[in-house]
N, CA, C and O atoms as a MOPAC input file, in Angstrom:
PM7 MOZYME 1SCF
protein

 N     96.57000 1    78.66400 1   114.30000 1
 C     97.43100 1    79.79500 1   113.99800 1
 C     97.33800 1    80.19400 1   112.52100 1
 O     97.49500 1    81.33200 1   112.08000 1
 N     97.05200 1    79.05100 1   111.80000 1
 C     96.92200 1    79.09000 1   110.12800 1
 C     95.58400 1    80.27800 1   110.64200 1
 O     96.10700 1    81.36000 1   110.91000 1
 N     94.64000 1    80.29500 1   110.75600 1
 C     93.48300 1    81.21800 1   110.39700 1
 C     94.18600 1    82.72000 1   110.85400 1
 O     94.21600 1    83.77800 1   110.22600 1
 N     94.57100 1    82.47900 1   111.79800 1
 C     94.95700 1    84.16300 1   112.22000 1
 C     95.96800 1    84.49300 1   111.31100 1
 O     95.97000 1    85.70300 1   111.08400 1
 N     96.78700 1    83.89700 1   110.73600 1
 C     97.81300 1    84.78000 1   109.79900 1
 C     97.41100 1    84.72300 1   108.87700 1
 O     98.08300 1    85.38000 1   108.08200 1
 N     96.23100 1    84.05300 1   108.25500 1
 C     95.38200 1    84.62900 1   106.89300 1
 C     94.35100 1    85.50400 1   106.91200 1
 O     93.73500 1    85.95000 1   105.94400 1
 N     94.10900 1    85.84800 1   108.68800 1
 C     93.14900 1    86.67400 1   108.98000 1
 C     93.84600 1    88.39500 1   108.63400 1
 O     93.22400 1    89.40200 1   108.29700 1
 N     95.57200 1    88.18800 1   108.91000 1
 C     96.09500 1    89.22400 1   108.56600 1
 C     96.68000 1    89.83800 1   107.87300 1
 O     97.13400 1    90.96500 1   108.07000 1
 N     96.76000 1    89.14100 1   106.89400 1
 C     96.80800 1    89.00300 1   105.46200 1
 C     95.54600 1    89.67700 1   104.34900 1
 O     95.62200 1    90.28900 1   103.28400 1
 N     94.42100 1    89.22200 1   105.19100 1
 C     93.22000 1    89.60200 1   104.80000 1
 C     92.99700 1    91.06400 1   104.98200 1
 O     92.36800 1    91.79100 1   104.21300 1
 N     93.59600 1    91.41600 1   106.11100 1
 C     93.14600 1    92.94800 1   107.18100 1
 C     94.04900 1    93.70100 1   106.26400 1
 O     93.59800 1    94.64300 1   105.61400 1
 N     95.43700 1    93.30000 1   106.16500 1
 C     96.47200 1    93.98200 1   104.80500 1
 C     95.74900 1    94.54100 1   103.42800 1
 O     95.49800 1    95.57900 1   102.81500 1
 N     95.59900 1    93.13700 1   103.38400 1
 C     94.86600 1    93.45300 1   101.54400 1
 C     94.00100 1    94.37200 1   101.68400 1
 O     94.25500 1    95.55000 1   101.43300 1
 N     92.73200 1    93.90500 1   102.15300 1
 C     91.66600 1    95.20200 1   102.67000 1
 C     91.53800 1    96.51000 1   103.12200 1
 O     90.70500 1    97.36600 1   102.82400 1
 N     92.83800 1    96.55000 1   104.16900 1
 C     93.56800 1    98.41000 1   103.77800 1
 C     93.86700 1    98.44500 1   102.91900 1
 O     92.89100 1    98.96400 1   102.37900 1
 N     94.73600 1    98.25200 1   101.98000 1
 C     95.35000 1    98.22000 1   101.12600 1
 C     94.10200 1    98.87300 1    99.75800 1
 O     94.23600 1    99.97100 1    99.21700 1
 N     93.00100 1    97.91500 1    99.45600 1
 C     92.49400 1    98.17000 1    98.32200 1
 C     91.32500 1    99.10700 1    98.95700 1
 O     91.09900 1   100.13200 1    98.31500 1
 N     90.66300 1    98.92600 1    99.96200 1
 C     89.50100 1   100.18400 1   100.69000 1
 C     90.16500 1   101.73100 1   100.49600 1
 O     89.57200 1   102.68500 1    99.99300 1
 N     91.64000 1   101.73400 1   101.05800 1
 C     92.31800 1   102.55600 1   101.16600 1
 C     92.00600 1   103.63000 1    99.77100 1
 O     91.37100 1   104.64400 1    99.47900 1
 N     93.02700 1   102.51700 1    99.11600 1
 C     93.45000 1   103.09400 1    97.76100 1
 C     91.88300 1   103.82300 1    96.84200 1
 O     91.89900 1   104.90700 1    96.25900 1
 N     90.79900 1   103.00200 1    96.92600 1
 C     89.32400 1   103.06400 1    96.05900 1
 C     89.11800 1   104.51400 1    97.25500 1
 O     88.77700 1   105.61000 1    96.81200 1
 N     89.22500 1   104.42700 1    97.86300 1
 C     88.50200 1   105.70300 1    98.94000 1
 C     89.51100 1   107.19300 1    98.26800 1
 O     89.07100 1   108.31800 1    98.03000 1
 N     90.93400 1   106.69300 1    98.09900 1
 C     91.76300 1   108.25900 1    97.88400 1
 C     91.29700 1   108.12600 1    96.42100 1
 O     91.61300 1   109.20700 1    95.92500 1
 N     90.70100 1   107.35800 1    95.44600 1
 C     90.64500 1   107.66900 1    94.08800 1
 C     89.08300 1   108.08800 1    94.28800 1
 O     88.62400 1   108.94800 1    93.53600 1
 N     88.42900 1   107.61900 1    95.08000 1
 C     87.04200 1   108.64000 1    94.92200 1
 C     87.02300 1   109.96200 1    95.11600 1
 O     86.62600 1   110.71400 1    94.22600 1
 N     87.49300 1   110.45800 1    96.42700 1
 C     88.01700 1   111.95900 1    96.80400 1
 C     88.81400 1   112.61100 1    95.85100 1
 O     88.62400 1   113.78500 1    95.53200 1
 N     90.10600 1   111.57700 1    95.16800 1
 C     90.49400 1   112.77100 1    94.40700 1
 C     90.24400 1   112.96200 1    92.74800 1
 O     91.06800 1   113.51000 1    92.01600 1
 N     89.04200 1   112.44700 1    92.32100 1
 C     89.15900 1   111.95400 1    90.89900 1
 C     87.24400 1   112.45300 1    91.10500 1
 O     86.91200 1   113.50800 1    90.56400 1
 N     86.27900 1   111.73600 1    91.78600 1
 C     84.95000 1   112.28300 1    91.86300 1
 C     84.44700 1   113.73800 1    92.87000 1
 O     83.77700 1   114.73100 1    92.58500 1
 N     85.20900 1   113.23800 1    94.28400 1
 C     84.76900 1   114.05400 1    95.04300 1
 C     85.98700 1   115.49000 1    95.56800 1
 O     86.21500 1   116.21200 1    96.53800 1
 N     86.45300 1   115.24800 1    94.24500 1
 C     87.78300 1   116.58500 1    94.41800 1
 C     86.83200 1   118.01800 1    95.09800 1
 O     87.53400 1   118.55400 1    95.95500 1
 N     85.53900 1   118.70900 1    94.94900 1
 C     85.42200 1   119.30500 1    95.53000 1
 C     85.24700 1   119.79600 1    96.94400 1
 O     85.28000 1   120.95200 1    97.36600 1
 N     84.99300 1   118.31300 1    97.77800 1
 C     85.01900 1   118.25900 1    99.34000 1
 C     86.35100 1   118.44700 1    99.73300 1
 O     86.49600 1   118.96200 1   100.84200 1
 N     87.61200 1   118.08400 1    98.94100 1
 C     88.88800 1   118.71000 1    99.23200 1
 C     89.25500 1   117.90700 1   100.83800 1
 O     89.52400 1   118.54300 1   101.85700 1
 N     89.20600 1   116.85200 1   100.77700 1
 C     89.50700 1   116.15600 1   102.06400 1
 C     90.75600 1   115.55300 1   102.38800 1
 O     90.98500 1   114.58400 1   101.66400 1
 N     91.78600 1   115.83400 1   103.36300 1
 C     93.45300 1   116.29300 1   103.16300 1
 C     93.72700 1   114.26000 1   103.27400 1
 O     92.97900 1   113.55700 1   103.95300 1
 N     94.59500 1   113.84500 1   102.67900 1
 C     95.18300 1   112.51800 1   102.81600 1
 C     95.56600 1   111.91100 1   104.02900 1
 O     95.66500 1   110.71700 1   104.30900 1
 N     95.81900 1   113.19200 1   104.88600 1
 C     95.92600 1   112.47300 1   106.49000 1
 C     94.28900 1   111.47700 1   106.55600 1
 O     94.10100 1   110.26400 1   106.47100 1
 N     93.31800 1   112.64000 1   106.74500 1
 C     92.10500 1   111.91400 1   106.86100 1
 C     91.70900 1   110.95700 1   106.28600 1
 O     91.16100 1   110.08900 1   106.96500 1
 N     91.85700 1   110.74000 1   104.63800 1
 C     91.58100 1   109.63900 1   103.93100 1
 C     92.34600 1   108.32400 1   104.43200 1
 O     91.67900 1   107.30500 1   104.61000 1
 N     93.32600 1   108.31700 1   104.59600 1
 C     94.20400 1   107.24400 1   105.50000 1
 C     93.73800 1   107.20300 1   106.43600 1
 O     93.42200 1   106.10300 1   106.89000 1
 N     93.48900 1   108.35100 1   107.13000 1
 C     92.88300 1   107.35900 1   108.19600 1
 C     91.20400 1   106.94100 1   108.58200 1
 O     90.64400 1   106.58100 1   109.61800 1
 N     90.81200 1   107.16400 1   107.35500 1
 C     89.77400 1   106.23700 1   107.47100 1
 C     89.35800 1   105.29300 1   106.58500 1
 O     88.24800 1   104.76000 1   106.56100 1
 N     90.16800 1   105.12300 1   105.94600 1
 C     90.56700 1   103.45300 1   105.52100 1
 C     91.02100 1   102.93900 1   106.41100 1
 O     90.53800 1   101.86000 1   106.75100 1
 N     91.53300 1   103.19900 1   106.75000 1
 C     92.51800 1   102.16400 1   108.16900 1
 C     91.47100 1   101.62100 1   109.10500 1
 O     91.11200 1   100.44500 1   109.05000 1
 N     90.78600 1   102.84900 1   110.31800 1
 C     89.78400 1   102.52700 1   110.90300 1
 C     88.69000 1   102.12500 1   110.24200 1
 O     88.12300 1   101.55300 1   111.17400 1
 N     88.08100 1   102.01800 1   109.46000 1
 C     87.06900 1   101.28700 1   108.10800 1
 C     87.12200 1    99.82200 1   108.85100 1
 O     86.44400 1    99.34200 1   109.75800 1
 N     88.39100 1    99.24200 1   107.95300 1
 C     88.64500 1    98.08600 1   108.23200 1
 C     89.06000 1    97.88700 1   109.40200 1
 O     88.73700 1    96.72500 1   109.64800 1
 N     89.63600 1    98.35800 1   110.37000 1
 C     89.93100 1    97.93100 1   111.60300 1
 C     88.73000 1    97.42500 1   112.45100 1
 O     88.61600 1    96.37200 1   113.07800 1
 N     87.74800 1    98.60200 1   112.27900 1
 C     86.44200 1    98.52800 1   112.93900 1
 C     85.50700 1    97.18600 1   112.53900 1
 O     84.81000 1    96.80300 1   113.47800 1
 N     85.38800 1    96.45100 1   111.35900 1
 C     84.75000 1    95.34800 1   110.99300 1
 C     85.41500 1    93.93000 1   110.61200 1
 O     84.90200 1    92.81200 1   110.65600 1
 N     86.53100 1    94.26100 1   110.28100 1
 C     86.77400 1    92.94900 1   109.86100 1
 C     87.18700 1    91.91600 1   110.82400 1
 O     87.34700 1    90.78100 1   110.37600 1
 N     87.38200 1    92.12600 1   112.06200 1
 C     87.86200 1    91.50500 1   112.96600 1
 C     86.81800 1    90.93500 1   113.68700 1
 O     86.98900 1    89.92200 1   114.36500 1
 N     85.60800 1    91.58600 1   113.58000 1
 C     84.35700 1    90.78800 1   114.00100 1
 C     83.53500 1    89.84900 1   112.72400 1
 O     82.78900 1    88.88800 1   112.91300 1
 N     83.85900 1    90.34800 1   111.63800 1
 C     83.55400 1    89.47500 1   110.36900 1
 C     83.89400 1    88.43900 1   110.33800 1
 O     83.23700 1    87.46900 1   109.95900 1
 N     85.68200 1    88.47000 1   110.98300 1
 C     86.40600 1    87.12400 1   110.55500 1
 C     86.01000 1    86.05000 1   112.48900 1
 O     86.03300 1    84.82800 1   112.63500 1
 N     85.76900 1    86.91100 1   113.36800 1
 C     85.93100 1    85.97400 1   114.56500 1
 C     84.89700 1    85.74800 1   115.60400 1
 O     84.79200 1    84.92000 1   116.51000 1
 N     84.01900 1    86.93800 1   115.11400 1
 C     82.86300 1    86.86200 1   115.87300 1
 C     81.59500 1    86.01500 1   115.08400 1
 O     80.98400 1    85.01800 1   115.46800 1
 N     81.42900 1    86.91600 1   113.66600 1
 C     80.74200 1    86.40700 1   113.16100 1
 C     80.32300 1    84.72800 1   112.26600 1
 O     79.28000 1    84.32000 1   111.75600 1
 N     81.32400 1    84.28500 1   112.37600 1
 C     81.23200 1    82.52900 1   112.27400 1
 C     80.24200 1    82.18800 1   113.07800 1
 O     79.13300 1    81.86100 1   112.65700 1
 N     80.59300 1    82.24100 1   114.42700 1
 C     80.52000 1    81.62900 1   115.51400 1
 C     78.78500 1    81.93100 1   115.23000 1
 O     78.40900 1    80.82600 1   115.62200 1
 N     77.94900 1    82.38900 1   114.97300 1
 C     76.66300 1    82.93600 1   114.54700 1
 C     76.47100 1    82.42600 1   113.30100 1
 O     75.60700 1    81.55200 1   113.36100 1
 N     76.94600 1    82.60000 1   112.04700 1
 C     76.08500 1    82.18800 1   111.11100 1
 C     76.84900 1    81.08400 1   109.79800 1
 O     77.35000 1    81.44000 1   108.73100 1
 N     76.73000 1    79.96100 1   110.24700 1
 C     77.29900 1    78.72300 1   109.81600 1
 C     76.88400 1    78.52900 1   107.99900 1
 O     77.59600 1    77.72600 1   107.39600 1
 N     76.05200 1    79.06800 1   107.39200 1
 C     75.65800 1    79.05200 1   105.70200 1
 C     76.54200 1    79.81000 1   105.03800 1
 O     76.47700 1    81.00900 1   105.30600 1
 N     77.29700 1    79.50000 1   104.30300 1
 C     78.08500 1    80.84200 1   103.64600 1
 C     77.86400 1    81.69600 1   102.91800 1
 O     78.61000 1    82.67400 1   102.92600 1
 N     76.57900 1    81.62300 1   101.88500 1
 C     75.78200 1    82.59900 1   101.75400 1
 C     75.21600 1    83.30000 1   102.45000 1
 O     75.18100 1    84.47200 1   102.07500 1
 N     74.78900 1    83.09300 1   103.25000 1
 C     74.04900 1    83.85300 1   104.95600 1
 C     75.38500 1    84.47200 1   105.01000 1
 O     75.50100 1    85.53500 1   104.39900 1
 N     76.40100 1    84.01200 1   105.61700 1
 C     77.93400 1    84.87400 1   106.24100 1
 C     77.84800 1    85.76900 1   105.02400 1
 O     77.02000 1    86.66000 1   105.21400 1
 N     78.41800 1    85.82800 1   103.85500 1
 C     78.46100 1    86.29800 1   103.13300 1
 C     77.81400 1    87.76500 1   102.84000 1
 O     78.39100 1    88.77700 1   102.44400 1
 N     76.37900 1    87.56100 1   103.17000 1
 C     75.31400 1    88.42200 1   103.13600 1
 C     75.37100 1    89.41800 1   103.62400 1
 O     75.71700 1    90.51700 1   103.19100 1
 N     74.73900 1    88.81500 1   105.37200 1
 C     75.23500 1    89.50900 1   106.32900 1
 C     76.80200 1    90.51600 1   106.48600 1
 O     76.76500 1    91.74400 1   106.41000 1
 N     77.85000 1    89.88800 1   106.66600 1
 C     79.06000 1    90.04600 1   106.77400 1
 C     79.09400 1    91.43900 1   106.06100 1
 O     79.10000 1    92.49000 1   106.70100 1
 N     79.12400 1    91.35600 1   104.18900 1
 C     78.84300 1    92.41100 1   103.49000 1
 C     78.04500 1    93.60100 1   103.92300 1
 O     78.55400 1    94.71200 1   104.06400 1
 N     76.86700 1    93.35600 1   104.11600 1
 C     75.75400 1    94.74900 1   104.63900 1
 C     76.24500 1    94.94300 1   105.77400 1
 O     76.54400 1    96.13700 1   105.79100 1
 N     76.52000 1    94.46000 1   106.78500 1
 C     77.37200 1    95.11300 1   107.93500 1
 C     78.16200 1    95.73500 1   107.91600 1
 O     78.21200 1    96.88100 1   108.36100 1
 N     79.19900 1    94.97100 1   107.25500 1
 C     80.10400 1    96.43900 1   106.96400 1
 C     80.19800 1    97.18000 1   106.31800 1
 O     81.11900 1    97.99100 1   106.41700 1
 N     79.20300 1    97.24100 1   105.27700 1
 C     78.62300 1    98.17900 1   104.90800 1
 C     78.12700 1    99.79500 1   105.33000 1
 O     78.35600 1   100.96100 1   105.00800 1
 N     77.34900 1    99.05500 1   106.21000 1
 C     76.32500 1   100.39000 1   107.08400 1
 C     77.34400 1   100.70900 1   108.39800 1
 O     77.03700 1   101.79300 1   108.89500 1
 N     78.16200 1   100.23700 1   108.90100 1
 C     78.89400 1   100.13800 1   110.04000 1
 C     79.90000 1   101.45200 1   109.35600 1
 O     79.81900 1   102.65000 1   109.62900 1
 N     80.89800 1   100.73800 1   108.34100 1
 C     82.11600 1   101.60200 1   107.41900 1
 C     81.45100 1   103.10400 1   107.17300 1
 O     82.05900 1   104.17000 1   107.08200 1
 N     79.98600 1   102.86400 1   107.09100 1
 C     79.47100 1   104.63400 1   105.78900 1
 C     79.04300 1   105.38500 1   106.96700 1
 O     78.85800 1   106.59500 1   106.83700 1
 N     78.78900 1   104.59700 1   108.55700 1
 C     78.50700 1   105.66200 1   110.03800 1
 C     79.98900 1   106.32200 1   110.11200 1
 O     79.97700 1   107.55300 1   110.10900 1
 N     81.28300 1   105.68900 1   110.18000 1
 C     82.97400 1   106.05800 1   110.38900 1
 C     82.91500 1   106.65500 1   109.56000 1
 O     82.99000 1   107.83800 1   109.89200 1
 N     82.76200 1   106.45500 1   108.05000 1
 C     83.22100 1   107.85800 1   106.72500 1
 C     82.13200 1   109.10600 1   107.34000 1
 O     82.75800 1   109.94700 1   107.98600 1
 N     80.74800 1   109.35400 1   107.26300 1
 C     79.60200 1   110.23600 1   107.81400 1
 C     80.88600 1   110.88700 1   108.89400 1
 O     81.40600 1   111.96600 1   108.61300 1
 N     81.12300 1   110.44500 1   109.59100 1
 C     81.69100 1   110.82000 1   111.41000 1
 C     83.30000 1   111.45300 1   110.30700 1
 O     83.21600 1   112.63600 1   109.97600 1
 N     83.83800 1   111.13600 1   110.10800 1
 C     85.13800 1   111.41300 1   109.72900 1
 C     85.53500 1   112.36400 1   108.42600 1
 O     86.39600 1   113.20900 1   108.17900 1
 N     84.26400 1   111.66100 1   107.63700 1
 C     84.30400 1   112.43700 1   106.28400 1
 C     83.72600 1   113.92300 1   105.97300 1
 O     84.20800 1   114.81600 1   105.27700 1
 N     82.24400 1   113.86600 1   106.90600 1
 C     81.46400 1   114.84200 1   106.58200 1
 C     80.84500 1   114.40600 1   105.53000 1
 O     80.43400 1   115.35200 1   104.85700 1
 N     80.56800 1   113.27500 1   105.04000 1
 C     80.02900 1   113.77100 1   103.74700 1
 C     78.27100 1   113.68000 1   103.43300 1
 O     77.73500 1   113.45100 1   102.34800 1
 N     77.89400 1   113.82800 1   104.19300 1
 C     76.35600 1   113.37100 1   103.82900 1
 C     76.03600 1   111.85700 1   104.03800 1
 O     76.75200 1   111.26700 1   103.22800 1
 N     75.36200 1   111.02700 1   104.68200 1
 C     74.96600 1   109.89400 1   104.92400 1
 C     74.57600 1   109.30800 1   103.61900 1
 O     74.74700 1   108.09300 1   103.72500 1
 N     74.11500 1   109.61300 1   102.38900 1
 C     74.05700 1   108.51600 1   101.53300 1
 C     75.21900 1   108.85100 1   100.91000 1
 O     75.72500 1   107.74100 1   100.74100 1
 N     75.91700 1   109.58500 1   100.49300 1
 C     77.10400 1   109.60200 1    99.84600 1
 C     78.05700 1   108.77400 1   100.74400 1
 O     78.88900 1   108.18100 1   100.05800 1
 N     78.19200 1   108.54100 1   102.17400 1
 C     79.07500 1   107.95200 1   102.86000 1
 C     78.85400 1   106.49400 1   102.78000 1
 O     79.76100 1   105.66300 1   102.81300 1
 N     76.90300 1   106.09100 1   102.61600 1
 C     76.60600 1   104.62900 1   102.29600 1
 C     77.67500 1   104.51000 1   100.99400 1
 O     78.72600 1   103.87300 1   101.06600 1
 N     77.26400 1   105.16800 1    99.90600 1
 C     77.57300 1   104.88100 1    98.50500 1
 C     78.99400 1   104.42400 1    98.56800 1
 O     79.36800 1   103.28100 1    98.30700 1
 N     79.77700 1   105.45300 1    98.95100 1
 C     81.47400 1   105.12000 1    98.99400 1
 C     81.95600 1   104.09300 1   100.05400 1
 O     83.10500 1   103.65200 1   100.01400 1
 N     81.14700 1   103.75600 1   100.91300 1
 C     80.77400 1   102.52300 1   101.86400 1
 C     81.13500 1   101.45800 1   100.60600 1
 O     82.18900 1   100.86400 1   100.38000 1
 N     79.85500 1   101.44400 1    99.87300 1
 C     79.31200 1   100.19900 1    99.15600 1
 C     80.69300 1   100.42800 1    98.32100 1
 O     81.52900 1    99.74600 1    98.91400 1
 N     81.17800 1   100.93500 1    97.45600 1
 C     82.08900 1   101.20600 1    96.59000 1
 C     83.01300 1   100.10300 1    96.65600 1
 O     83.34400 1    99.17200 1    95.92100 1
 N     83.48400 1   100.79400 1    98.46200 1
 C     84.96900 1   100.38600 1    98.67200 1
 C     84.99100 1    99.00200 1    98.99100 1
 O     86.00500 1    98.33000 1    98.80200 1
 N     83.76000 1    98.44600 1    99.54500 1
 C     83.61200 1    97.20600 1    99.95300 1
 C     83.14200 1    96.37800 1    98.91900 1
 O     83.07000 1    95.21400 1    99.31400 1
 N     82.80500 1    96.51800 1    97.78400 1
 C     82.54600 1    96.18500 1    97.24600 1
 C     83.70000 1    95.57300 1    95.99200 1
 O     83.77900 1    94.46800 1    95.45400 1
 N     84.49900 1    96.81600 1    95.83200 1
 C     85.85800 1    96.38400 1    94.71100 1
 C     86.69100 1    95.50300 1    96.09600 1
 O     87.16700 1    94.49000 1    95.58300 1
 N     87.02200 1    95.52300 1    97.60000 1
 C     87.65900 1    94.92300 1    98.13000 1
 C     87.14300 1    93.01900 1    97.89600 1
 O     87.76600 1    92.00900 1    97.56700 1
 N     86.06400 1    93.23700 1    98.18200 1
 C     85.15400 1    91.46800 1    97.59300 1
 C     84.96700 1    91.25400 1    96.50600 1
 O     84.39900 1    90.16500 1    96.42700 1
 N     85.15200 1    91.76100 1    95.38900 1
 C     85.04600 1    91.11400 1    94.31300 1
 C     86.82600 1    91.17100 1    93.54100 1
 O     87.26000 1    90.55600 1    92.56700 1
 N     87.55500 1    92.23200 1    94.52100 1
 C     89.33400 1    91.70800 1    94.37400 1
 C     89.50300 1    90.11800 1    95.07900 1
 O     90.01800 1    89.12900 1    94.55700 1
 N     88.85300 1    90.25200 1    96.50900 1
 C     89.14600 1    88.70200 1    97.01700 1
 C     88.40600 1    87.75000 1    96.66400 1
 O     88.51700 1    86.59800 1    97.08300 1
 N     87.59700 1    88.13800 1    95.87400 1
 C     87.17500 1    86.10500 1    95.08500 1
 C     88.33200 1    85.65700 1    94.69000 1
 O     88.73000 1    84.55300 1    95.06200 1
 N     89.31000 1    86.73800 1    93.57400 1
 C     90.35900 1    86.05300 1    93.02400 1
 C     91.67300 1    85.52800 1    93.70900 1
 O     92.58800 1    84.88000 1    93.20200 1
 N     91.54300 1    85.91300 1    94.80600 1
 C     92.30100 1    85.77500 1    95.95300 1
 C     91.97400 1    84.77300 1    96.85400 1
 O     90.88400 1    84.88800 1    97.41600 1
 N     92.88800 1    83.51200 1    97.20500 1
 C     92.74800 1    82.85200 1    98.22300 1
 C     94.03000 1    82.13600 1    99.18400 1
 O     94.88900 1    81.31500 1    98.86200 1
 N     93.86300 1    82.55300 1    99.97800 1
 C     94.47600 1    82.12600 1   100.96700 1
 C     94.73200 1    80.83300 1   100.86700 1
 O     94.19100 1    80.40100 1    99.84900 1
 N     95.21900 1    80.13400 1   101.36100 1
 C     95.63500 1    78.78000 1   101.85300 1
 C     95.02700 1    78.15700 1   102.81300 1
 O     95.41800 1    77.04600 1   103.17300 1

């Protein structure tokens, strides 16, 4: 039960900071696509809904090195997150990788400093 309530804890934080890095790209870089806050919410939300739940329960069960998990885990949701922004955002497929990589990127290098119990 300990893993699942740090699993949701995890899913929190990760809306939380994907969220937030996604409405400061739109409204601070990409102010001219003009994309309304309903949408930005909700695709932070589905972002993380869509990967992390196979990151944290599927993907163990497959790749036992934690550098390997690590790896993997990252570029997946990577390319997975920037197909949902593309579909939701409109924004062009490498701009949707880029803000992909962005958001996932400040979310993992917020949770190094972060650990669970």
């Amino acid at each position: 039960m300990e893993y699942e309530i740090n699993f949701l804890k995890a899913l929190l934080l990760t809306i939380t900071i994907e969220t937030t890095v996604l409405f400061l790209l739109f409204k601070v870089f990409y102010k001219t696509l003009n994309r309304s806050n309903w949408i930005l919410l909700l695709t932070g939300i589905l972002t993380t809904f869509a990967t992390l739940p196979y990151l944290w329960f599927i993907l163990p069960l497959f790749i036992h090195a934690k550098l390997g998990y690590v790896v993997v885990s990252e570029l997946s949701a990577i390319v997975a997150e920037s197909v949902i922004i593309l579909g939701l955002l409109r924004t062009g497929y490498s701009k949707a990788l880029l803000i992909s990589l962005i958001c996932n990127g400040s979310s993992y290098l917020i949770g190094l400093f972060i650990s669970f119990p």
